[in-house]
C-alpha positions in Angstrom: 0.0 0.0 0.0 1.1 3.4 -0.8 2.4 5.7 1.9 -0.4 8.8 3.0 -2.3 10.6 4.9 -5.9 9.3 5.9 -8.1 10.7 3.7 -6.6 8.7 0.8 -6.6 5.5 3.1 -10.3 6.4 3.7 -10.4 6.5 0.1 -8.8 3.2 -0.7 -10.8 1.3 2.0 -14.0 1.4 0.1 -12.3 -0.9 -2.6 -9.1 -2.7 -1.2 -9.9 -2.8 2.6 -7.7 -5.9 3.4 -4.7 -4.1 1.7 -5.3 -0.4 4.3 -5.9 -2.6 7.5 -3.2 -4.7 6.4 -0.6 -1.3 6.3 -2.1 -0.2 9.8 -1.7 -3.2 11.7 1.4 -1.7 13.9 -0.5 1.1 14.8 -0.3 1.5 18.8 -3.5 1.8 21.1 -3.3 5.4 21.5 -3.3 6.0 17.4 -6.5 3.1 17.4 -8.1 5.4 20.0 -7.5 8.4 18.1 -9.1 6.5 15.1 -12.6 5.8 16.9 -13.0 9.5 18.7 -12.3 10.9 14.9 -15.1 8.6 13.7 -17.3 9.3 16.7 -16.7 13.2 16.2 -17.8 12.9 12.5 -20.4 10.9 13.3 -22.0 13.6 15.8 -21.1 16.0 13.0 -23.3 14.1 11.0 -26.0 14.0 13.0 -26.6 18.0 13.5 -28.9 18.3 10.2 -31.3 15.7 11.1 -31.5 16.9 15.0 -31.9 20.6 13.5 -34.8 19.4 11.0 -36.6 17.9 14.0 -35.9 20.8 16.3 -37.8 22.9 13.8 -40.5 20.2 13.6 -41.2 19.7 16.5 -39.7 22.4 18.8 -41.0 21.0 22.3 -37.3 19.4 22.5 -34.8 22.3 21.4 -31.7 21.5 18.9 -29.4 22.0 22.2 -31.4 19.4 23.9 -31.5 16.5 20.9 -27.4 17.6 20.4 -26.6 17.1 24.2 -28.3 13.4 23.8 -26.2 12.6 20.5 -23.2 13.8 22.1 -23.3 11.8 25.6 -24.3 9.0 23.2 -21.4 9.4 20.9 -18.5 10.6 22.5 -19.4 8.7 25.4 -21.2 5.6 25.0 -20.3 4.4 21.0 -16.7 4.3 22.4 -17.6 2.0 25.3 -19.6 -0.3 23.4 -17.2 -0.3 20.3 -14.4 -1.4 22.7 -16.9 -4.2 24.4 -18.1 -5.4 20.3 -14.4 -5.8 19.7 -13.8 -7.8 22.9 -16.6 -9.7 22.0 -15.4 -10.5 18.3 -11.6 -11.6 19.4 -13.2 -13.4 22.3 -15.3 -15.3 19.7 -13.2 -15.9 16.9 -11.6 -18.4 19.9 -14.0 -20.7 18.6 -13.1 -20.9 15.2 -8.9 -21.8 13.5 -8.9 -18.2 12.6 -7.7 -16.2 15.7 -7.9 -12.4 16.6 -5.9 -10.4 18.4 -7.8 -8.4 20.6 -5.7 -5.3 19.0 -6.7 -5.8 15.9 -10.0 -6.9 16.6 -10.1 -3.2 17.9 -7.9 -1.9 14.4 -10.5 -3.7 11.9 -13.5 -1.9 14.0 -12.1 1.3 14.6 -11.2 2.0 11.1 -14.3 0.3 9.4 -16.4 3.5 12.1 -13.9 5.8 10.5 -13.6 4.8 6.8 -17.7 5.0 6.8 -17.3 8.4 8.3 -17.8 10.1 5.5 -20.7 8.4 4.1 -22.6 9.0 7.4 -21.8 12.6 6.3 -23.8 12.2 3.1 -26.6 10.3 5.4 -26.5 13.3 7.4 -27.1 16.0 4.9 -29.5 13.7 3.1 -31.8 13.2 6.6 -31.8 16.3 7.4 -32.4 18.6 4.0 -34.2 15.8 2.0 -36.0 13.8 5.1 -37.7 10.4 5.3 -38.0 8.6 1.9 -36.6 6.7 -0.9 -32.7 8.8 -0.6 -32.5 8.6 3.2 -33.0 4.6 2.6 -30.5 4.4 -0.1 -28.1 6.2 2.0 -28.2 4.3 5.3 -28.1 1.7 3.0 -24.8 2.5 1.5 -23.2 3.1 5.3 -24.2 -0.1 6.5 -23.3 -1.9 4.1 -19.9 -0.4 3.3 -19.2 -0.6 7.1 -19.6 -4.5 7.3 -18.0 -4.8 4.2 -15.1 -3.3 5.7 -15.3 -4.7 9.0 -15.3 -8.0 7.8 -12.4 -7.5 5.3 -10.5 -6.4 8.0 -11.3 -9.2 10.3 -10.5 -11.5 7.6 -6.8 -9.5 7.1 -6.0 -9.6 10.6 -6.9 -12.9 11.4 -4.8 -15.7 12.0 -4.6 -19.2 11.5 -3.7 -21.6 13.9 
């Protein structure tokens, strides 16, 4: 893989996933945390449009109110729960010949959050200026997707067989 910043990796991981987990597999815990707060930031980022159309929907719960949620949510609980999913993952692969580090168990989830990051930006912008319908669909779609698909291909990088 070529040498870069992240936005090209983040680039590259929607068609050669294995190949960008594969390069940051020496990263150290503090870069993998840095990884997941970056995703989690965007991700609240993301969120803003659809809490502001609501707000002005229905303004018995103010935009500060429906940002102070999505923000103890995100910057607080995602993390927690994205470091017990990845627990959860290396604890399991146990049970199969392919093994996973816990640290990269942590690498293939934190980057697959952050390599979606920018499509949940897209989902975003499309929730809140479009709304419910056919586009918001297609766009949750497309994150969801792209996110296992990335997930998984790292997994299956990382992984080892014993």
């Amino acid at each position: 893989m070529r040498r870069g910043g992240i936005l090209p990796r983040i680039l590259q991981s929607w068609w050669a996933p294995r190949e960008v987990v594969r390069g940051l597999s020496a990263m150290p815990e503090a870069g993998k945390l840095v990884l997941l707060m970056a995703a989690m930031l965007i991700f609240l980022i993301a969120q803003a449009p659809l809490h502001a159309r609501e707000a002005q929907l229905d303004p018995s719960v103010p935009l500060e109110g429906r940002m102070g949620g999505a923000l103890l949510a995100v910057i607080f609980i995602m993390p927690l729960l994205a470091y017990g999913l990845a627990s959860l993952v290396a604890l399991l692969s146990r049970l199969t010949p392919w093994r996973l580090r816990p640290e990269d168990s942590r690498l293939a989830l934190f980057w697959a959050l952050l390599a979606v990051a920018p499509a949940m930006l897209l989902w975003g912008m499309v929730a809140g200026l479009v709304g419910p319908g056919a586009a918001q669909i297609l766009t949750q779609g497309l994150v969801g997707i792209g996110f296992v698909v990335i997930w998984a291909a790292g997994i299956a990088a990382l992984a080892r067989k014993v």
